[in-house]
mmJSON file of the N, C-alpha and C atoms, coordinates in Angstrom:
{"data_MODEL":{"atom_site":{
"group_PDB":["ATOM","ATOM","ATOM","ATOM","ATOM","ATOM","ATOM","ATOM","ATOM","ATOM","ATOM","ATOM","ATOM","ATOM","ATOM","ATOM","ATOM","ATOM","ATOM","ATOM","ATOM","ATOM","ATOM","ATOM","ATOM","ATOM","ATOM","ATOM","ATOM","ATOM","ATOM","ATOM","ATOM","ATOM","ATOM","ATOM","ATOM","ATOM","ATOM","ATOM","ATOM","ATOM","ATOM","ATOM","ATOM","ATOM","ATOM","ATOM","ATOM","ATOM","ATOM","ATOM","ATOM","ATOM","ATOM","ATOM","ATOM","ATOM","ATOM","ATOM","ATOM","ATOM","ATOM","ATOM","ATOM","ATOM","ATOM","ATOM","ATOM","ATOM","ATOM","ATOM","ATOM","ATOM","ATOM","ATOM","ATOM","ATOM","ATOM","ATOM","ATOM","ATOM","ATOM","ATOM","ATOM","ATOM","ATOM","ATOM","ATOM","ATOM","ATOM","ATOM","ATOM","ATOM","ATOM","ATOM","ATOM","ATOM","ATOM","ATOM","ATOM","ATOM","ATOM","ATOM","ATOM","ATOM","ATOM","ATOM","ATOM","ATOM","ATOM","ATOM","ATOM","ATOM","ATOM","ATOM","ATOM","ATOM","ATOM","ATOM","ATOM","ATOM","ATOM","ATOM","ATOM","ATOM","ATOM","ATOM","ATOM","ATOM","ATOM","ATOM","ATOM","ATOM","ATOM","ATOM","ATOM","ATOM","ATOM","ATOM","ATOM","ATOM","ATOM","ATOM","ATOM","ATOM","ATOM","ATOM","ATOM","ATOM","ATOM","ATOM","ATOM","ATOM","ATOM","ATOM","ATOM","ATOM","ATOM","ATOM","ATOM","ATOM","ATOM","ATOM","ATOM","ATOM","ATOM","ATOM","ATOM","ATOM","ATOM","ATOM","ATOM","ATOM","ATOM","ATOM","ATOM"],
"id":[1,2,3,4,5,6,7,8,9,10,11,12,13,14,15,16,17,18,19,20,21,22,23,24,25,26,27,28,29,30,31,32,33,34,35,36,37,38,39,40,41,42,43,44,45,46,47,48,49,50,51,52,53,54,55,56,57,58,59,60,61,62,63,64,65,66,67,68,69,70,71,72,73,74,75,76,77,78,79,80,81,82,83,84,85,86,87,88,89,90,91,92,93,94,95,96,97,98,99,100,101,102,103,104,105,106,107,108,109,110,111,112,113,114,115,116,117,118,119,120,121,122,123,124,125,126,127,128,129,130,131,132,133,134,135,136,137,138,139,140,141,142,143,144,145,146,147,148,149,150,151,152,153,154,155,156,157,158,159,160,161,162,163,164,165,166,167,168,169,170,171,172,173,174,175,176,177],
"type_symbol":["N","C","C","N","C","C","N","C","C","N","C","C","N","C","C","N","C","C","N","C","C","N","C","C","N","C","C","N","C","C","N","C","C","N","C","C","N","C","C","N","C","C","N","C","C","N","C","C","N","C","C","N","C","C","N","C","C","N","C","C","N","C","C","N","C","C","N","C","C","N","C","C","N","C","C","N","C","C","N","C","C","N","C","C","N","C","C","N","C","C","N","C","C","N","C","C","N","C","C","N","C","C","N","C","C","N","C","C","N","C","C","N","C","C","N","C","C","N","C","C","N","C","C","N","C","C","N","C","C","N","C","C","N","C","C","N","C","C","N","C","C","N","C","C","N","C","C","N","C","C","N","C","C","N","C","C","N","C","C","N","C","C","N","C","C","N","C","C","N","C","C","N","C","C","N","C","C"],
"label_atom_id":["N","CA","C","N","CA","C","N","CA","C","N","CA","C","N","CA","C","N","CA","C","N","CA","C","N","CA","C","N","CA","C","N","CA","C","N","CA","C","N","CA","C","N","CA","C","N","CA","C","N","CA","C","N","CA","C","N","CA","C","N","CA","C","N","CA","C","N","CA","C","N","CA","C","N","CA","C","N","CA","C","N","CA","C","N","CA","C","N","CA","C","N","CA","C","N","CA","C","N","CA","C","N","CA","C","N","CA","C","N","CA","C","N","CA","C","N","CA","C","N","CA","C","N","CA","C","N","CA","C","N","CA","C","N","CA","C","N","CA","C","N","CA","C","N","CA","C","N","CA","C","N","CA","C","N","CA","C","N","CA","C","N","CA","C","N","CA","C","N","CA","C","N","CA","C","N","CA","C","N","CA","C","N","CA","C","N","CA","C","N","CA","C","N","CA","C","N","CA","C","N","CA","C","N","CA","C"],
"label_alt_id":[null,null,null,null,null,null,null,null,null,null,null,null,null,null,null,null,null,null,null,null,null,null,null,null,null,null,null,null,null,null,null,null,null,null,null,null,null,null,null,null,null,null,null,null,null,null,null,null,null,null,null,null,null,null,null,null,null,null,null,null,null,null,null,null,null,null,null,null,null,null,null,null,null,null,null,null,null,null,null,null,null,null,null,null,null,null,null,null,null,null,null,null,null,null,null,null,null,null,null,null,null,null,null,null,null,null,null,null,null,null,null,null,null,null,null,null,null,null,null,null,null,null,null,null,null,null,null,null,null,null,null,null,null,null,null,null,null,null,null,null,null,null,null,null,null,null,null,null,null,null,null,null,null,null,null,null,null,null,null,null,null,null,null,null,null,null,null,null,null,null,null,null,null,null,null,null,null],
"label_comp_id":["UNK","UNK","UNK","UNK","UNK","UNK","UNK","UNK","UNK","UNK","UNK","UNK","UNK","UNK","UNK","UNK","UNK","UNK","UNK","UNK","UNK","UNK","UNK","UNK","UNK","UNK","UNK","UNK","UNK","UNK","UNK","UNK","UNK","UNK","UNK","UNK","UNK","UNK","UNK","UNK","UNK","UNK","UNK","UNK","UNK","UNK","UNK","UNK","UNK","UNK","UNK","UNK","UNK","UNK","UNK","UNK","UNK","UNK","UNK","UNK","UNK","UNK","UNK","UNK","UNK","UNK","UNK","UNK","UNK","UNK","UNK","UNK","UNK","UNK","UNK","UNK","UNK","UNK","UNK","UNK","UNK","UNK","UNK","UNK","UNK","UNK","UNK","UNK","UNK","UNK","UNK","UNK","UNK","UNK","UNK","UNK","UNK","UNK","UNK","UNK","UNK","UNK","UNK","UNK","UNK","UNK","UNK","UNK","UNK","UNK","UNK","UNK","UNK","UNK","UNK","UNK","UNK","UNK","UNK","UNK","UNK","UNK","UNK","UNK","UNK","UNK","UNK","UNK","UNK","UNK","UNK","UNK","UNK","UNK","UNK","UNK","UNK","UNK","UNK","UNK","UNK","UNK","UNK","UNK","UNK","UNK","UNK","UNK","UNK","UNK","UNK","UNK","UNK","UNK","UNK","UNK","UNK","UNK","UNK","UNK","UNK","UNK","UNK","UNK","UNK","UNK","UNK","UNK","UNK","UNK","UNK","UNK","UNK","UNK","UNK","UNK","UNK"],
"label_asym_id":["A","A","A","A","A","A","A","A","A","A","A","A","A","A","A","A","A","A","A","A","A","A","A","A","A","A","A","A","A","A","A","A","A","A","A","A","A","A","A","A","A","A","A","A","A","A","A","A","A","A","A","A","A","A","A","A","A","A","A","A","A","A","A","A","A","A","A","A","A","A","A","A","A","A","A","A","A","A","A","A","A","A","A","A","A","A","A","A","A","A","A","A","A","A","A","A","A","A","A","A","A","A","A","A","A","A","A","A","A","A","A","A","A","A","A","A","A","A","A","A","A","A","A","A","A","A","A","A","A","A","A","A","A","A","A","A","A","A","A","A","A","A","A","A","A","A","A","A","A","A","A","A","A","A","A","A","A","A","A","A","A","A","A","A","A","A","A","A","A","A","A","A","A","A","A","A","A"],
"label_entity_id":["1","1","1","1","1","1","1","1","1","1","1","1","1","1","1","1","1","1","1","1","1","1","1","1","1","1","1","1","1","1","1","1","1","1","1","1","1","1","1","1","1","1","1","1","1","1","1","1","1","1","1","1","1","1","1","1","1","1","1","1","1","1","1","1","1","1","1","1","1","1","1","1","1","1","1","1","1","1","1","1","1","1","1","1","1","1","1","1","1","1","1","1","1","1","1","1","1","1","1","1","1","1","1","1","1","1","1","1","1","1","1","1","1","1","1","1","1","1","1","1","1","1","1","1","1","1","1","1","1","1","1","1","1","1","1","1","1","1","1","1","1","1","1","1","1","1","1","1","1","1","1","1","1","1","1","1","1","1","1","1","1","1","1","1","1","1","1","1","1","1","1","1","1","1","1","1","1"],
"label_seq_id":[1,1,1,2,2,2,3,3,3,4,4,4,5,5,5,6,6,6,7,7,7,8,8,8,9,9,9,10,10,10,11,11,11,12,12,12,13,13,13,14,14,14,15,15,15,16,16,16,17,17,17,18,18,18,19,19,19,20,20,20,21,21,21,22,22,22,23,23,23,24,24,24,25,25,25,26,26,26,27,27,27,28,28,28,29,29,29,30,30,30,31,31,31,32,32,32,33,33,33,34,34,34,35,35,35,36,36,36,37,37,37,38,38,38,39,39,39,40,40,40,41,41,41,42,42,42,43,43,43,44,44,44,45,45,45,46,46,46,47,47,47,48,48,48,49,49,49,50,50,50,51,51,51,52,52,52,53,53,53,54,54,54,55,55,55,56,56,56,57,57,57,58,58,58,59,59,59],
"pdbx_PDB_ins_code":[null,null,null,null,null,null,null,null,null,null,null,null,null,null,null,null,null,null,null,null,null,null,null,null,null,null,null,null,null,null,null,null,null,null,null,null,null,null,null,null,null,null,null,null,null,null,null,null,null,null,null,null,null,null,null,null,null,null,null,null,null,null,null,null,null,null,null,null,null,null,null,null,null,null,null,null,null,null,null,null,null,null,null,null,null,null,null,null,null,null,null,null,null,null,null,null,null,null,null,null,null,null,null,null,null,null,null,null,null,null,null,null,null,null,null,null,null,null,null,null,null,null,null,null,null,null,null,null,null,null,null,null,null,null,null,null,null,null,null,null,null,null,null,null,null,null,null,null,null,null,null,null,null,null,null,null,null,null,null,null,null,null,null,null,null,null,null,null,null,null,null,null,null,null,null,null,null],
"Cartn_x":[-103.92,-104.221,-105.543,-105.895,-106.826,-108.021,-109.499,-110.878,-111.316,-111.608,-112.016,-113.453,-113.734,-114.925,-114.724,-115.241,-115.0,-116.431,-116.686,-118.121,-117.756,-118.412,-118.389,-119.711,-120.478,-122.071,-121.807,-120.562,-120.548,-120.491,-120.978,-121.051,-119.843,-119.347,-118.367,-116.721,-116.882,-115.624,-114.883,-113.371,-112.537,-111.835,-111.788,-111.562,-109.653,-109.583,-108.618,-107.503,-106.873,-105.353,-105.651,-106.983,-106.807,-106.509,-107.44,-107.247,-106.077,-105.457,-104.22,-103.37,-103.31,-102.218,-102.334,-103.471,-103.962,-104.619,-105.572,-106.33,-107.51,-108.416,-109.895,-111.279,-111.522,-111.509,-113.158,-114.417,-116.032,-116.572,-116.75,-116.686,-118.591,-118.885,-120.168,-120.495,-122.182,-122.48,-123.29,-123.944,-125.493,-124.842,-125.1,-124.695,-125.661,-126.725,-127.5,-127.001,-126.215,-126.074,-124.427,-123.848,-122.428,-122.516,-123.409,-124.179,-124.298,-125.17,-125.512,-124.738,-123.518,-122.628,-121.606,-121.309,-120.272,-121.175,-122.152,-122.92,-122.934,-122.801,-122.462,-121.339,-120.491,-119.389,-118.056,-117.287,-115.632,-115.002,-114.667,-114.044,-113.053,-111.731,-110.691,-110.504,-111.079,-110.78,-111.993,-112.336,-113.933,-113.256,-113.118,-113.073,-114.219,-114.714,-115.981,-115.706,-116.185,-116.075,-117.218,-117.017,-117.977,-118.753,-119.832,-120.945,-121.32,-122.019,-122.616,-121.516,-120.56,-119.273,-119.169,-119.392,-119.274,-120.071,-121.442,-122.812,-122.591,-122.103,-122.041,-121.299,-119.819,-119.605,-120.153,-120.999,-121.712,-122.729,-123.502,-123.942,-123.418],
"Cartn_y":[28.274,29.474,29.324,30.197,30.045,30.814,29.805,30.307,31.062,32.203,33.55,34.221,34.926,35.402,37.362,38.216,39.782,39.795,41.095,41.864,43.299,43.888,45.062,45.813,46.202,47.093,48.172,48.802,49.751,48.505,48.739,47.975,48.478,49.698,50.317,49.586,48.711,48.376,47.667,48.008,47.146,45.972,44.745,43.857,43.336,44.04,43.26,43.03,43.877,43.349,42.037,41.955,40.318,39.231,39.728,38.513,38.346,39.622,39.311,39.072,38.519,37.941,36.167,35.831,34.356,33.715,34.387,33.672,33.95,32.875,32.357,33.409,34.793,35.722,35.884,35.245,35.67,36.895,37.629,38.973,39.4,40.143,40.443,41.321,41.655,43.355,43.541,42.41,41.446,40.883,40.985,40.679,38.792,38.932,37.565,36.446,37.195,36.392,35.981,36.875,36.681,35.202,35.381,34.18,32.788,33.256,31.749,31.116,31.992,31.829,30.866,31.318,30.537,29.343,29.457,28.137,26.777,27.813,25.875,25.978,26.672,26.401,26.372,25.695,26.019,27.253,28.245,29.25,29.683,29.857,29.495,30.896,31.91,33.687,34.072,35.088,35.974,37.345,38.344,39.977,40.112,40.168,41.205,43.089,43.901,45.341,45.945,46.855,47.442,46.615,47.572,46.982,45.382,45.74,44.592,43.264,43.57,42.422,41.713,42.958,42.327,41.772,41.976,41.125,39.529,39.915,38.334,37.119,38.11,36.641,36.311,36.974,36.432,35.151,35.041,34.046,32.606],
"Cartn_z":[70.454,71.197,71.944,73.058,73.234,73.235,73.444,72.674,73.888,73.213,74.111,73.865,74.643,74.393,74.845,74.104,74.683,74.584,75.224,75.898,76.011,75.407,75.558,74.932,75.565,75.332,74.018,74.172,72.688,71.635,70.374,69.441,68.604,68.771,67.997,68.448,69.843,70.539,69.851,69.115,68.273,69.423,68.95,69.875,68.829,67.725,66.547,67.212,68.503,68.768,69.306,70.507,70.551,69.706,68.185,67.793,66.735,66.771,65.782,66.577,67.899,68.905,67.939,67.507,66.965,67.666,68.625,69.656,68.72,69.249,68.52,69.585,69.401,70.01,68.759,70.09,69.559,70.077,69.439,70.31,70.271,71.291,71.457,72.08,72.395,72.834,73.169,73.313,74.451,75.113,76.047,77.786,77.413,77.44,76.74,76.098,75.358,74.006,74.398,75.082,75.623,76.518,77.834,78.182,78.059,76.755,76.318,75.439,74.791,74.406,75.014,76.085,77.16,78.004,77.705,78.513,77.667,76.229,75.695,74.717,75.349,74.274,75.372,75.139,75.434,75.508,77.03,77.066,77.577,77.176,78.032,78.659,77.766,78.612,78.507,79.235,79.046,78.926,78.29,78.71,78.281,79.648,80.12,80.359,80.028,80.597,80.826,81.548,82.252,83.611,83.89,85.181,84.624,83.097,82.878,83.025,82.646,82.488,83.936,85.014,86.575,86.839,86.066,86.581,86.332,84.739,84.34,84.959,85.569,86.246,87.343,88.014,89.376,88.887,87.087,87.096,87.16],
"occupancy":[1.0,1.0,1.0,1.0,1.0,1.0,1.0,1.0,1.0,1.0,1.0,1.0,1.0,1.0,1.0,1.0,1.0,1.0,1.0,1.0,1.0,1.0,1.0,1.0,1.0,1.0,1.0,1.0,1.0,1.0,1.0,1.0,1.0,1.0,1.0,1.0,1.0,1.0,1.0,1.0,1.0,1.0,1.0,1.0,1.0,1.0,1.0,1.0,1.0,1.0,1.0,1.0,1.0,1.0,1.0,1.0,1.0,1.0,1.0,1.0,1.0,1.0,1.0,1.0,1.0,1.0,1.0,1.0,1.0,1.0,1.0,1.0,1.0,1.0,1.0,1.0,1.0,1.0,1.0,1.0,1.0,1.0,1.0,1.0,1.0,1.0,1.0,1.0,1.0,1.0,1.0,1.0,1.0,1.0,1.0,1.0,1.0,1.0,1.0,1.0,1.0,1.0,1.0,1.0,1.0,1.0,1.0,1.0,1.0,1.0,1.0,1.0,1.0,1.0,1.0,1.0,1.0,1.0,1.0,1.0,1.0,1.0,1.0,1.0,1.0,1.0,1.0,1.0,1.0,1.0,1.0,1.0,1.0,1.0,1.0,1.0,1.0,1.0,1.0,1.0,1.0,1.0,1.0,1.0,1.0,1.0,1.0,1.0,1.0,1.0,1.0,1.0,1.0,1.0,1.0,1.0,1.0,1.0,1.0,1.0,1.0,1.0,1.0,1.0,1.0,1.0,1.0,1.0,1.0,1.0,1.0,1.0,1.0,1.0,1.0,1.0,1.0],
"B_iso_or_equiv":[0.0,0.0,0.0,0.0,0.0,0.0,0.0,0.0,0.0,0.0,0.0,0.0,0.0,0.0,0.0,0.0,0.0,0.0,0.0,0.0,0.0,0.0,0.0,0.0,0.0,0.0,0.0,0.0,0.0,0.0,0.0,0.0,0.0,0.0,0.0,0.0,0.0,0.0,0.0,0.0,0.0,0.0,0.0,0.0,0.0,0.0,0.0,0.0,0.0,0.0,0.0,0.0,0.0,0.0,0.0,0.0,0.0,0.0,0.0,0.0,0.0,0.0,0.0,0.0,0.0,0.0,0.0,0.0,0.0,0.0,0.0,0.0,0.0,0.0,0.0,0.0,0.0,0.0,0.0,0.0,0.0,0.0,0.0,0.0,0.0,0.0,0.0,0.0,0.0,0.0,0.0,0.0,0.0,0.0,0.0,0.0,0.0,0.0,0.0,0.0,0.0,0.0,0.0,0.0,0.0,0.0,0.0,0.0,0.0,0.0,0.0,0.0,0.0,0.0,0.0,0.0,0.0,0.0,0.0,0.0,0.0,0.0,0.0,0.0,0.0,0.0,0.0,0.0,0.0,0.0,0.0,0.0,0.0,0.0,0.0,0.0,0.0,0.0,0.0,0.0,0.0,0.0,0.0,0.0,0.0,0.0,0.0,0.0,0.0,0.0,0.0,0.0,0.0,0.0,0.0,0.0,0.0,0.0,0.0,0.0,0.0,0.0,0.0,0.0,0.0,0.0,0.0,0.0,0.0,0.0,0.0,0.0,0.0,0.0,0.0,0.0,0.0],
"pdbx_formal_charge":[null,null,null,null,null,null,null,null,null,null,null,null,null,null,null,null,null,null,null,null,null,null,null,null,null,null,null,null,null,null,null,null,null,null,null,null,null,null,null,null,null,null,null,null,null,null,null,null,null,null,null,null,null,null,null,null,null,null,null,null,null,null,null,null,null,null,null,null,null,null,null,null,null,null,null,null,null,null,null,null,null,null,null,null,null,null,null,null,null,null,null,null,null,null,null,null,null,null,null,null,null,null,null,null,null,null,null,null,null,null,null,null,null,null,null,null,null,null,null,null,null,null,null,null,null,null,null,null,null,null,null,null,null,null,null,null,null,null,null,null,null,null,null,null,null,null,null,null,null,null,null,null,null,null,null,null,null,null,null,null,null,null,null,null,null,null,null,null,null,null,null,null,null,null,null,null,null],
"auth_seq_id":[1,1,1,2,2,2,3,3,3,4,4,4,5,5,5,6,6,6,7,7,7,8,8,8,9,9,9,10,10,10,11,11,11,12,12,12,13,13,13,14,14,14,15,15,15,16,16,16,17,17,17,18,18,18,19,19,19,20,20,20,21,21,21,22,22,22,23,23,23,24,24,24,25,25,25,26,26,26,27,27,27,28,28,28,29,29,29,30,30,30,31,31,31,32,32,32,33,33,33,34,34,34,35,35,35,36,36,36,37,37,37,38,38,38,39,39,39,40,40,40,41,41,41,42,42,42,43,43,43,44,44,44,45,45,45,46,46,46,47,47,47,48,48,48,49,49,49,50,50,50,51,51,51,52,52,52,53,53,53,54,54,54,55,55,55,56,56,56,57,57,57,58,58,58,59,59,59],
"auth_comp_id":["UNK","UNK","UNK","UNK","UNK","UNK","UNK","UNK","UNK","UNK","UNK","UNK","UNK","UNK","UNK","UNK","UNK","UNK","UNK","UNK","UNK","UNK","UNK","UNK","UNK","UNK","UNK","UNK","UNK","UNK","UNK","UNK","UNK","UNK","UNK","UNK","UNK","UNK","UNK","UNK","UNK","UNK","UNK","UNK","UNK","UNK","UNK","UNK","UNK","UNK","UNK","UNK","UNK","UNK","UNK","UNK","UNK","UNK","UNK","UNK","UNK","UNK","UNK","UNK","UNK","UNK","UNK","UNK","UNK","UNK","UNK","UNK","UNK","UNK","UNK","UNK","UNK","UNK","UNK","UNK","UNK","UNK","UNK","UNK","UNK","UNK","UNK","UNK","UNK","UNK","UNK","UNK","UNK","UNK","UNK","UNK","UNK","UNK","UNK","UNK","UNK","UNK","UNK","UNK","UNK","UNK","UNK","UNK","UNK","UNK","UNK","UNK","UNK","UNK","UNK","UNK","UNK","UNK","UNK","UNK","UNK","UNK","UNK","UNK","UNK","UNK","UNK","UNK","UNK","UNK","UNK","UNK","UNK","UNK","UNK","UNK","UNK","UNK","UNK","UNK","UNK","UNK","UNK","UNK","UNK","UNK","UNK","UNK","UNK","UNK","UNK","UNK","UNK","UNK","UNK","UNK","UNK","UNK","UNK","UNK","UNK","UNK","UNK","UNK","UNK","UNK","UNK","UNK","UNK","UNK","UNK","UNK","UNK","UNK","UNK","UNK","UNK"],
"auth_asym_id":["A","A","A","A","A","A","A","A","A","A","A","A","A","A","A","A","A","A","A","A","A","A","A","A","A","A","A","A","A","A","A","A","A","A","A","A","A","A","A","A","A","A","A","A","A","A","A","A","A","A","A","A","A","A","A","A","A","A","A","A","A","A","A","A","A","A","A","A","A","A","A","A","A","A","A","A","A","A","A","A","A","A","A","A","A","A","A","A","A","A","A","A","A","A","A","A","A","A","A","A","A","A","A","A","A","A","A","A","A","A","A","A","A","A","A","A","A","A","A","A","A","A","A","A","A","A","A","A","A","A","A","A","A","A","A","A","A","A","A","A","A","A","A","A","A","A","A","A","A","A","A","A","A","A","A","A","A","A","A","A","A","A","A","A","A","A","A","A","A","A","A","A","A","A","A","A","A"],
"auth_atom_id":["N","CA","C","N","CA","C","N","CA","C","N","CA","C","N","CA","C","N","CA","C","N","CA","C","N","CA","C","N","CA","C","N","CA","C","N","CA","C","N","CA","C","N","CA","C","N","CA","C","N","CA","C","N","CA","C","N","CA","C","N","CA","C","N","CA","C","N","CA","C","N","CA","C","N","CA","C","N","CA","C","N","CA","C","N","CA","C","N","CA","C","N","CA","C","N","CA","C","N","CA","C","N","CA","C","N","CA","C","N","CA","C","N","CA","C","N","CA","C","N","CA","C","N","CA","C","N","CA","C","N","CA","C","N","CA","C","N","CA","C","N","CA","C","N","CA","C","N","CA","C","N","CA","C","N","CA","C","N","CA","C","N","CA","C","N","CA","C","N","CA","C","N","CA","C","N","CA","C","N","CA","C","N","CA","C","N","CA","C","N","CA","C","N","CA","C","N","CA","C","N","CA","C","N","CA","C"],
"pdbx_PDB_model_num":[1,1,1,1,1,1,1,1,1,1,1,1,1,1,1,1,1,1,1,1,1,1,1,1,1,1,1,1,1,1,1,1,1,1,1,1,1,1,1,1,1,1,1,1,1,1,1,1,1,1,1,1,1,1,1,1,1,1,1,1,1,1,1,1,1,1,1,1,1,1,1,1,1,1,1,1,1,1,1,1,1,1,1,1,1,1,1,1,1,1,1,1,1,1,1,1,1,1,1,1,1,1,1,1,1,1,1,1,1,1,1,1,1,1,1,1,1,1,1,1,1,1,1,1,1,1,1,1,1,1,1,1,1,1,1,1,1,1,1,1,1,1,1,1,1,1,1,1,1,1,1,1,1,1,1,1,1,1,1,1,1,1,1,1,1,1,1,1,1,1,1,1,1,1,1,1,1]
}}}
């Protein structure tokens, strides 16, 4: 399956249907840390949401 990454600023955001599809699903709530996350790791999906989510892929 593949290694994913979610973003979402509420900390309360349930991400579980992704990962009970069996995808490898790191979930986070720092825009930062989402980041530096995907800068050194292998990401085959990003769900980003919100403004901040649009910022990130412009980096």
């Amino acid at each position: 399956m593949a290694q994913m990454i979610a973003y979402d600023s509420d900390p309360d955001m349930n991400w579980d249907v992704v990962s009970s599809l069996g995808h490898d699903v790191t979930f986070f709530n720092d825009s930062g840390e989402t980041i530096d996350f995907a800068q050194e790791n292998k990401v085959d999906i990003a769900l980003l949401s919100g403004s901040d989510g649009t910022d990130m892929i412009k980096i």
